[in-house]
N, C-alpha and C positions, 0 to 999 in steps of 0.2 A: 468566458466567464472566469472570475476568480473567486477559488474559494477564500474565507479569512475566518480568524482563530476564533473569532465571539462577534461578529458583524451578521452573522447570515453568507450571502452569498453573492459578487457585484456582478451585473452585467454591461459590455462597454460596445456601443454598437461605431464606434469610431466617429464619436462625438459628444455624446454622455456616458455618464456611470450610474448606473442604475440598481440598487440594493433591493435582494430580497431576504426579508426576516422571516421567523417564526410568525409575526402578525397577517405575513402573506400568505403562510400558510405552511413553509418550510420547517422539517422535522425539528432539525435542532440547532443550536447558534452558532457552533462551530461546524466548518466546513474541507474535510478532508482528501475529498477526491471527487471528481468530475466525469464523467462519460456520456457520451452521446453515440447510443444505438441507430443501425441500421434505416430505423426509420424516422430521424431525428429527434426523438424524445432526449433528455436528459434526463443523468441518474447521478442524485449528490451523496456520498458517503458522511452523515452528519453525526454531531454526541447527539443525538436524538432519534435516530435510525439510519431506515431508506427513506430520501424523499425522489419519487419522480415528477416531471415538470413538462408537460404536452404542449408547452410557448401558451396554455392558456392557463391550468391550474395545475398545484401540487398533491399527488398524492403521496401518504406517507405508510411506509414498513415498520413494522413493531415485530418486538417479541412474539404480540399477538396471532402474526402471519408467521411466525415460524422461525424468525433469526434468531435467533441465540444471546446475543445482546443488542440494548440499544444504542450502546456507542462504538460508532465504524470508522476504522482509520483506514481500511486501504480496499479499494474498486477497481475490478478486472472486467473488462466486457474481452471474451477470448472471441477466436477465429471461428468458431461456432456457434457465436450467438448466445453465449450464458454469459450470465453476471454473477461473480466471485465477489464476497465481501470479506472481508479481515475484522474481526470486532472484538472487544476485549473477551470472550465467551467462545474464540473459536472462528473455524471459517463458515460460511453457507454459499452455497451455489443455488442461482434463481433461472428458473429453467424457461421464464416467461410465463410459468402458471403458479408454479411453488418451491417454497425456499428447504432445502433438504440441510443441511450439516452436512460434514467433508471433515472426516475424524485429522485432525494434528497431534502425535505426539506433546502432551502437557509435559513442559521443561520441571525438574526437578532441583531448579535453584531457588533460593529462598532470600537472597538479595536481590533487590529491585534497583539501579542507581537512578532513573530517571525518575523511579517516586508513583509509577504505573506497574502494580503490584502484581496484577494477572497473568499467571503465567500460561493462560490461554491467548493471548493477547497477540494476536499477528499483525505486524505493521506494515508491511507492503508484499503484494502481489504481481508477478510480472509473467510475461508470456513470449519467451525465445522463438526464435524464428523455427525451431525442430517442431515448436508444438508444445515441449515441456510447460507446465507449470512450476515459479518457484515461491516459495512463499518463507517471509521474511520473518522469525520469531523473536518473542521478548526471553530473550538468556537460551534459547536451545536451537541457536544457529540456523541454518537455511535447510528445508524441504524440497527436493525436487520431484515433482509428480509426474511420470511419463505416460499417462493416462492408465495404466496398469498399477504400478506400487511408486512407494515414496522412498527416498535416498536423501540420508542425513548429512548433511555436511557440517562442522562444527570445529573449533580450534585442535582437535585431534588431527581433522585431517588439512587446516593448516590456514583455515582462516582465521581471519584477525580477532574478530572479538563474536560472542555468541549472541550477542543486543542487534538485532541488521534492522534499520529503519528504513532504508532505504535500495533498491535496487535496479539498473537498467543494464541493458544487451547493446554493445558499440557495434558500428559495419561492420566490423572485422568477426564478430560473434560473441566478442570477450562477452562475461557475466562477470559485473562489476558490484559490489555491496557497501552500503554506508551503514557504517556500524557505530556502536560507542567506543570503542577501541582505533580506530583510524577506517581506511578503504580495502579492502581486498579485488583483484581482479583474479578470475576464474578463465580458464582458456580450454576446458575440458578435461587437462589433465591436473595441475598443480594450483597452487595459489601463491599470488604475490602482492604483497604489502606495504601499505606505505601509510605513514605517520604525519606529526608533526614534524618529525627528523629530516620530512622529505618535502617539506614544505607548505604541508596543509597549516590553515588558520586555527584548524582544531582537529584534535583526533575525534571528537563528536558528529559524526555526519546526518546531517538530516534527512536530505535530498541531496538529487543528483540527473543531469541531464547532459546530451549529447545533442551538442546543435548541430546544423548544416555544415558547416566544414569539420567534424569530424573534433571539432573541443570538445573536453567534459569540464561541466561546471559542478562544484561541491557545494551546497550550502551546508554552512557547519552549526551548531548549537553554542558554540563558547567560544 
């Protein structure tokens, strides 16, 4: 499936494309992240909540149930069978019966560049091959959760910029970050950097992905 920014959500069974809007029942029109549990349900991160999807109909997560806000940019299904959601309000963890909160330090910057002002606002979630959880903030740098406590990582200790929109884990282990400021890669001890100096199209990173032979692709914002 692909999600898209004000379409709903496409489905392409390798022959058609196939749309599903808010008319079909889908939370909200934008579509931010995709997961398919265990027992093949799908779970879409929307500006309108949670919506899940049975292959027959959608149900939808609010406020109401417990998330924190309604609009979700980043979805975690971890090795344990929860669903992590990133929403301008904060994280939630769904335990498959109920959505709890999962406290993030609130960034205390008060410039926004992207124009997405919540400094609760987490933009992506990722889950390392250790087990960690890390989670991506808007201006107050990356979170790692070792099931125990959280470790701040931030341009003090030498990443690139404190906006992380984007994050994935390469074979090798590196923890890699797209930020507004360029990429940082993390290798457990330091950090290392690279710009437009270094060839990126943009120091804006949106996303990011490690294909089969071991490329990473950037997509950038500018």
């Amino acid at each position: 499936g692909f999600g898209t920014n004000d379409d709903g959500v496409c489905r392409y069974d390798g022959k058609n494309f196939t749309y599903f809007t808010e008319k079909d029942g889908l939370g909200g029109s934008a579509v931010r992240g995709i997961v398919q549990d265990g027992g093949g349900t799908l779970w879409f991160a929307t500006s309108g909540g949670i919506s899940r999807y049975d292959r027959k109909t959608f149900t939808n997560f609010t406020v109401k149930d417990g998330l924190l806000h309604n609009n979700v940019w980043s979805i975690l299904l971890d090795r344990s069978g929860n669903l992590w959601f990133g929403t301008e309000g904060g994280v939630n963890r769904y335990d498959g019966k109920k959505f709890t909160s999962f406290p993030i330090p609130v960034t205390s910057v008060t410039s926004f560049p992207t124009g997405m002002s919540s400094p609760k606002l987490v933009w992506s979630i990722v889950e390392d091959r250790s087990g960690n959880l890390w989670f991506g903030t808007n201006g107050g740098g990356v979170y790692r959760y070792d099931r125990k406590s959280l470790t701040s990582f931030t341009t003090k200790e030498g990443l690139i910029d404190n906006f992380v929109f984007s994050m994935a884990e390469d074979r090798s282990g590196n923890l890699w970050f797209g930020t507004y400021g360029g990429v940082s890669r993390y290798n457990g001890k330091t950090f290392t950097n690279f710009t437009e100096k270094d060839g990126l199209s943009s120091n804006f990173v949106w996303t990011m992905l490690e294909d089969k032979n071991g490329n990473l692709w950037f997509g950038t914002g500018g």
